[in-house]
C-alpha positions, -999 to +999 in steps of 0.1 A: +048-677-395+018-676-422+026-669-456+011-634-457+032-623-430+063-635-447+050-616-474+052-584-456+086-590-444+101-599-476+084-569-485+102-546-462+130-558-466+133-549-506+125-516-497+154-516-478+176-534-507+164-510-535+184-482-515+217-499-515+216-525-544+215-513-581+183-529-596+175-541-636+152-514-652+123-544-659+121-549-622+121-508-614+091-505-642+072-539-625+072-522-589+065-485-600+034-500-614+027-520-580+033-488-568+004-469-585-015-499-578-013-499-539-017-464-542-046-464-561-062-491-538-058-471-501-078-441-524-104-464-529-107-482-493-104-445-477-134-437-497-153-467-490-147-468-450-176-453-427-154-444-400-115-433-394-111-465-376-123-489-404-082-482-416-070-483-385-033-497-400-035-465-426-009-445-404+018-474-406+007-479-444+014-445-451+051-450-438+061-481-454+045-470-489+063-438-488+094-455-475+089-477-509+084-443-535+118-430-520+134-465-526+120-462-559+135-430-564+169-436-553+170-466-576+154-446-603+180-423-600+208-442-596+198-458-631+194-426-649+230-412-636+249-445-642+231-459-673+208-431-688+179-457-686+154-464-658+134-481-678+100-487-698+078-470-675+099-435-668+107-434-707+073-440-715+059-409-689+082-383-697+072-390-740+036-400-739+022-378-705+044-348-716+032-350-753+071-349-760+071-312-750+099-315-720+095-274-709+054-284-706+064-321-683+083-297-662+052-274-658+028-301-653+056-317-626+057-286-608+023-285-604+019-316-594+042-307-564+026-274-558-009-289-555+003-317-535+028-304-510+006-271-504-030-280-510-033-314-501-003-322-476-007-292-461-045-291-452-040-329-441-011-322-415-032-291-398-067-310-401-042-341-382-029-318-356-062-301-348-080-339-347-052-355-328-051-323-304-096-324-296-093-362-295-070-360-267-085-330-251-119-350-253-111-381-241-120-378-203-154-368-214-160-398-233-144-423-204-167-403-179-199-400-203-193-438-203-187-446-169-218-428-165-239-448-189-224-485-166-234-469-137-269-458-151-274-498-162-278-479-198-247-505-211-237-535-202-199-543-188-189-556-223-198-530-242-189-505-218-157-526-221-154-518-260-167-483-259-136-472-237-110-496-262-126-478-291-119-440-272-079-454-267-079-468-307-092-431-319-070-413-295-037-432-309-053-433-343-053-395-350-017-393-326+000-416-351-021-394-382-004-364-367+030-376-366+023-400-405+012-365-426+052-354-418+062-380-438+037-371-469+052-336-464+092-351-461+083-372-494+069-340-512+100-321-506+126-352-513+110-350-549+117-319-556+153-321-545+156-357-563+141-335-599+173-311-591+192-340-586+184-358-615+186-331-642+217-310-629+242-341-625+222-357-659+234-334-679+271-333-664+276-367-663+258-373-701+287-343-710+317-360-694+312-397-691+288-405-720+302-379-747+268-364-748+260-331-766+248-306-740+219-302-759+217-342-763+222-344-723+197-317-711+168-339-738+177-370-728+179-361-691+155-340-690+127-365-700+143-392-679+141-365-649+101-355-658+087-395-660+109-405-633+094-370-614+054-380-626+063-417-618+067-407-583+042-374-578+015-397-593+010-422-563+024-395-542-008-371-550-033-403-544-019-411-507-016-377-499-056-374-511-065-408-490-045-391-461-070-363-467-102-381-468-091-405-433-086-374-414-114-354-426-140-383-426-166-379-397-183-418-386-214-424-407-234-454-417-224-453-453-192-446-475-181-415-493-196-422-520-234-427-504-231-399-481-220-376-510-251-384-530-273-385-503-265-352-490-254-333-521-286-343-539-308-346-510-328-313-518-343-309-548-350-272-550-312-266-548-310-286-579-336-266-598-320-236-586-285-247-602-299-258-630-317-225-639-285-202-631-267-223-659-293-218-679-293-183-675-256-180-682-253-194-715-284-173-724-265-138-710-233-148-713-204-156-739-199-195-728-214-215-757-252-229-755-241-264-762-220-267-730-246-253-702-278-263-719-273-300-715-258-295-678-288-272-670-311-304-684-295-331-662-303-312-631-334-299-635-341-334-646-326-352-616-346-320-594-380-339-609-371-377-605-364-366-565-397-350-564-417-375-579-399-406-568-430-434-566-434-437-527-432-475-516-463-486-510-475-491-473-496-520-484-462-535-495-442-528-469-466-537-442-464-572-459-429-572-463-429-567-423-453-594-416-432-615-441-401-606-414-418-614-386-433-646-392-393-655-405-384-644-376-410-667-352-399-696-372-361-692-367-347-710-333-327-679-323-363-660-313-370-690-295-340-683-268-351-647-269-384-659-255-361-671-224-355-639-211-368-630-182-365-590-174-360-580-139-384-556-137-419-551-152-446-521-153-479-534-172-509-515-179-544-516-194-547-494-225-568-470-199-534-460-181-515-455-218-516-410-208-492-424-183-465-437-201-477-412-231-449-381-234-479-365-261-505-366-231-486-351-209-475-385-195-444-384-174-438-418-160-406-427-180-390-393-169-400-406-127-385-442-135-353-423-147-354-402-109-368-434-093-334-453-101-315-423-092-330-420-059-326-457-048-288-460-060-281-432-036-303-446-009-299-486-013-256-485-031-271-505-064-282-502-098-314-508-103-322-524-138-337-504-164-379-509-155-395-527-189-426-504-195-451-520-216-493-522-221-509-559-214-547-561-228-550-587-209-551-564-175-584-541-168-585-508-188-577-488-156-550-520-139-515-520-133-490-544-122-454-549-112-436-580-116-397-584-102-378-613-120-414-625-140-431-627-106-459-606-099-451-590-067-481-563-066-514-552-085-530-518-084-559-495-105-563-463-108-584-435-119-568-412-142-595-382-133-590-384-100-567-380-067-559-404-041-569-390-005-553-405+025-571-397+061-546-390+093-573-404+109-604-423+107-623-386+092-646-397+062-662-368+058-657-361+023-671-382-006-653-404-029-648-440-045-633-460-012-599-477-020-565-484-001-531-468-010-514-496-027-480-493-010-486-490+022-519-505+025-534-475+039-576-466+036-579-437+007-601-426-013-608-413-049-619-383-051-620-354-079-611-322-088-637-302-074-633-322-038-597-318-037-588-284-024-617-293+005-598-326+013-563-303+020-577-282+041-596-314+058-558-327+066-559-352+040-527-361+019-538-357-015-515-367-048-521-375-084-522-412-101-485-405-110-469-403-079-493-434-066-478-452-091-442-439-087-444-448-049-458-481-055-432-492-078-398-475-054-416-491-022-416-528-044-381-524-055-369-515-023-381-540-007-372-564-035-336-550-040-322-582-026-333-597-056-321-579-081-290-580-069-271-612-086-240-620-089-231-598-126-245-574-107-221-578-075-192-583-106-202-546-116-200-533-080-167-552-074-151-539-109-162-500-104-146-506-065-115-521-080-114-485-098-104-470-063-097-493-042-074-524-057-056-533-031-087-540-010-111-560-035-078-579-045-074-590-012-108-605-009-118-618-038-115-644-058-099-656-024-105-662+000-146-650-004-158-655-041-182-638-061-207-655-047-202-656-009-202-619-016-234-618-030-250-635-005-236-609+019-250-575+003-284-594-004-287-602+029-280-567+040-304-554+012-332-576+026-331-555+060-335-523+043-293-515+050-278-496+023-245-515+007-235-478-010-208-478+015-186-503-002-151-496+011-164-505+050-183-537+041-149-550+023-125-539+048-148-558+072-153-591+057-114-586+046-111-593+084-134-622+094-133-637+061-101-660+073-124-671+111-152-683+086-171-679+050-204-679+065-223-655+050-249-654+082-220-643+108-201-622+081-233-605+077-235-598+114-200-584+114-206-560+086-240-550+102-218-542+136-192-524+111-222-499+097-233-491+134-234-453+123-249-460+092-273-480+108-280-459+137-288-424+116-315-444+096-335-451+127-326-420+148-343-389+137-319-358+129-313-338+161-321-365+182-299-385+207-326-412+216-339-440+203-372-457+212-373-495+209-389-534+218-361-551+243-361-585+247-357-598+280-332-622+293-354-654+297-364-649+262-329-648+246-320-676+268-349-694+254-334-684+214-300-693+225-307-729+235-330-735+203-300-728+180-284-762+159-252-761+150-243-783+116-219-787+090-239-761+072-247-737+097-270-725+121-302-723+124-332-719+150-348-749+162-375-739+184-405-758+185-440-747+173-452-741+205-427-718+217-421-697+183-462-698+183-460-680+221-429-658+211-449-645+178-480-634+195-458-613+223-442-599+198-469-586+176-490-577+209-458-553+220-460-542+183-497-533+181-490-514+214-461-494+202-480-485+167-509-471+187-487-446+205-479-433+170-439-447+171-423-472+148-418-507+162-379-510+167-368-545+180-335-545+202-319-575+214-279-593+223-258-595+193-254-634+196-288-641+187-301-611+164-302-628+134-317-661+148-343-635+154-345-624+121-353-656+109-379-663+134-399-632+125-387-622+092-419-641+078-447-624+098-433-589+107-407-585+075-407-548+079-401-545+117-363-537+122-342-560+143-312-547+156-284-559+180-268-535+208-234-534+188-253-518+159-257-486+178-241-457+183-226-452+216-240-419+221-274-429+213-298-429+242-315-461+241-355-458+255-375-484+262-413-487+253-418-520+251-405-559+261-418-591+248-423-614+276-435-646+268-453-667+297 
């Protein structure tokens, strides 16, 4: 054990010896004055801390010192009943503090008591009580508001993490504050029964064992009784004050003693205001000149040093900044901040800053906040927070989006103007041509004026913000699979846990790590299929994970386990039917025989020639099915769907594939197409 600890034992255990073993009076006076000491010191640390927390150990400080003031008391006494001495430091109390006068160290004792036992005990129990009591009542709010915050990407995991430690700490903080301000209150009363105790049997035992006078024994005892009384009211009144100032003190970013002057003196009006109503009352009143005058002085004098406190110079601070932040260029630590790479990026020329601009009218930080709503509901993830920044290097009017430090898509705009999009190939009304950035659509700029004309032409009209807000939820979407690593599976895994521990503990770390997971829900991401439902996706690979830990078939099994999922995304409500590309036979016969089986997995092997033949049928049946106005739905055997994922994924990557055991059973399944390949 380290010395200190040892130290604290030892400690302990004297406390425990002073109320069974008769002590020397020089060793009672040395620990009354460690007494006020330690005392003295937890005044001063509970004004200096910022928050209740900062003294976390007060509670069990406050039990041990008071369990050392009533050791000190019993020994006290049982010197001043056996021996009529308790040493240097009571004798010296009950002559010097009491001025000799015993009837005015009983006054002075009293209220001692009286201030602390009702004023500051008191006030400190029911301020305890009340803080313990809202803590506990609000702690489910905090847990939730910061559950919230995780999900919302606003916090990390650490500090999410600390945040919830800190909630328990304050919660058993004020409980063990509520239950430490009893003993403040026990100590105040075992004082006054010990000053009883002390004077009564004093004086009968000075009268019968040590042939005092009874007014020689009520003297003697009596000023033995008030210093050993002020010895112990003394540190008794600077805990219970301490207690006081823990309990009361709300978190801040300074000490007592800074917040007091920064608030107190903060306004100088009130000051001149003070300082002129005791001006006025030793003008009007009998209270002597020479008392108010020089009071009024100091604070109508501190009122005009606030009020015309020299202003730092902006010259020097800007300066002192630069100084900063070339210090801060040349330290190695800003180097690896360089490293970071956000996942997301919005940059803009200085033209687009109304955008981003709350004072402008700019609401583009309000849609980024809806835009990650909307895609944790629809996609099961959390999308990073979007870095929004200005780039001077882009065209005044020029946008761009970047996932990872990649650019992944460029746009412009035109602030003073609306994007028109034709149903059809109508160009009857002017504007500046263009195509829709997310969708690659012909459009048009057009302005205010042509606008209303352009809704009634059929056109879909919308303003630069919502072009840019559907640009950058089409390029996360279809980029989720990135921004889904594995911290970001650890997140998913740890708020599933939450719920469902039995499950996630079965899978993971064995027999599917982090990892295999990961690769799993990415690959599900990358064909648009929602991971949100997280309990079905782990009782699946839960199942198949002990056949194989290929993240290709497990995908496949998962895919078959969200057939209704799957199945309402492509079939519109109130429908029973679903419109699709089959592939015949010959064709999957053809896929079948290409794929390689290796110690790695499998993969497609068809040569050029073939995958050349099978590409053009399938974009011909594709470009058929567009023109009738449908969306191009592929639908082929379960044994080679994904094969046929990675054979088109690269020319058609928004063309859904699907296998027949992804579909409903009571889906209707319609066919308007097949790829036949000569």
């Amino acid at each position: 054990m380290k010395f200190r600890d040892l130290g604290v034992l030892a400690a302990v255990v004297l406390i425990v010896a002073m109320l069974v073993i008769p002590l020397p009076t020089w060793l009672l006076s040395f620990l009354i004055i460690i007494n006020i000491t330690l005392s003295l010191l937890i005044l001063l640390t509970a004004m200096n801390m910022k928050e209740a927390l900062d003294f976390a150990i007060f509670p069990s400080i406050i039990l041990l010192l008071t369990l050392f003031r009533l050791g000190l008391s019993v020994s006290t006494t049982r010197a001043i009943l056996a021996n009529g001495d308790a040493g240097d430091v009571v004798e010296t109390f009950g002559e010097f503090v009491t001025g000799g006068n015993i009837l005015v160290g009983l006054v002075i004792f009293m209220l001692l008591v009286i201030i602390n036992f009702i004023v500051i005990t008191k006030g400190s129990e029911r301020v305890a009580e009340v803080a313990a009591r809202f803590t506990l009542d609000a702690m489910p709010g905090k847990q939730m508001s910061i559950d919230a915050d995780l999900n919302a990407g606003i916090i990390s995991e650490k500090e999410a993490r600390e945040r919830r430690e800190k909630v328990s700490r304050e919660s058993d903080f004020y409980g063990a504050m509520d239950g430490a301000t009893k003993f403040v209150k026990g100590d105040a009363i075992a004082s006054i029964i010990m000053v009883f105790i002390n004077l009564i049997f004093g004086i009968i035992i000075g009268m019968l064992q040590l042939d005092y006078e009874l007014a020689d024994a009520a003297s003697h005892f009596s000023k033995l009784t008030v210093g050993d009384g002020l010895v112990a009211q003394i540190p008794a009144l600077l805990i219970s004050t301490a207690t006081g100032i823990v309990v009361t003190r709300a978190a801040s970013d300074g000490n007592l003693g800074e917040d007091i002057t920064k608030q107190l003196f903060a306004q100088s009006k009130l000051l001149y205001i003070a300082g002129g109503t005791i001006f006025l009352m030793g003008l009007f009143t009998p209270i002597p000149e020479w008392i108010t005058i020089p009071i009024a002085i100091i604070l109508i004098v501190g009122a005009y040093l606030i009020d015309h406190k020299k202003p730092e110079d902006p010259e020097e601070l800007l300066e002192i900044e630069e100084e900063v932040a070339a210090d801060t260029m040349k330290s190695p630590e800003n180097v690896v901040n360089l490293l970071n790479v956000d996942p997301i990026e919005f940059e803009f020329g200085y033209g687009l800053i109304p955008l981003v601009d709350a004072a402008q009218g700019g609401d583009l930080l309000d849609r980024v906040v809806m835009i990650r709503r909307q895609l944790a509901l629809e996609l099961g993830i959390v999308i990073p927070i979007v870095r929004i920044r200005d780039n001077i290097q882009l065209q005044p009017n020029e946008y761009r989006i970047k996932i990872k430090g990649n650019e992944m898509a460029r746009g412009e705009l035109l602030l003073d103007h609306y994007l028109a999009m034709s149903p059809g190939d109508d160009n009857s009304i002017d504007g500046i041509d263009t195509i829709e950035p997310s969708f690659g659509l012909p459009a048009k700029w057009i302005t205010e004026k042509t606008k209303e004309e352009a809704e009634m032409l059929g056109y879909t009209v919308v303003d630069p913000p919502s072009v840019v807000s559907t640009h950058l939820t089409e390029m996360i979407r279809a980029n989720a699979h990135e921004l889904l690593g594995r911290q970001e599976t650890k997140q998913l895994i740890d708020h599933l846990h939450e719920s469902y521990p039995i499950l996630v503990d079965e899978l993971t770390p064995t027999p599917l790590s982090i990892g295999e997971i990961q690769k799993v829900l990415a690959k599900l991401l990358r064909e648009n299929v929602s991971i949100r439902n997280l309990p079905i996706i782990f009782e699946t690979l839960a199942d198949y994970s002990k056949l194989t830990s290929d993240p290709d078939i497990l995908t496949e099994y998962v895919r078959q386990s969200l057939a209704r999922q799957i199945t309402a995304q492509y079939v519109s409500a109130g429908q029973d039917s679903l419109k699709v590309i089959t592939i015949p036979g010959k064709l999957e016969k053809l896929i079948a025989d290409s794929i390689q089986q290796t110690d790695h997995g499998n993969y497609l092997a068809m040569n050029p020639q073939e995958s050349q033949q099978v590409l053009e049928a399938i974009a011909k049946e594709v470009e058929r099915v567009s023109f009738m106005e449908q969306s191009p739905i592929i639908l082929c055997s379960p044994g080679i769907r994904m094969y046929l994922r990675q054979l088109t994924e690269r020319y058609f990557p928004q063309i859904p594939i699907l296998s027949y055991n992804e579909l409903d059973a009571n889906v209707e399944i319609q066919s308007v197409g097949v790829v036949n390949v000569e």
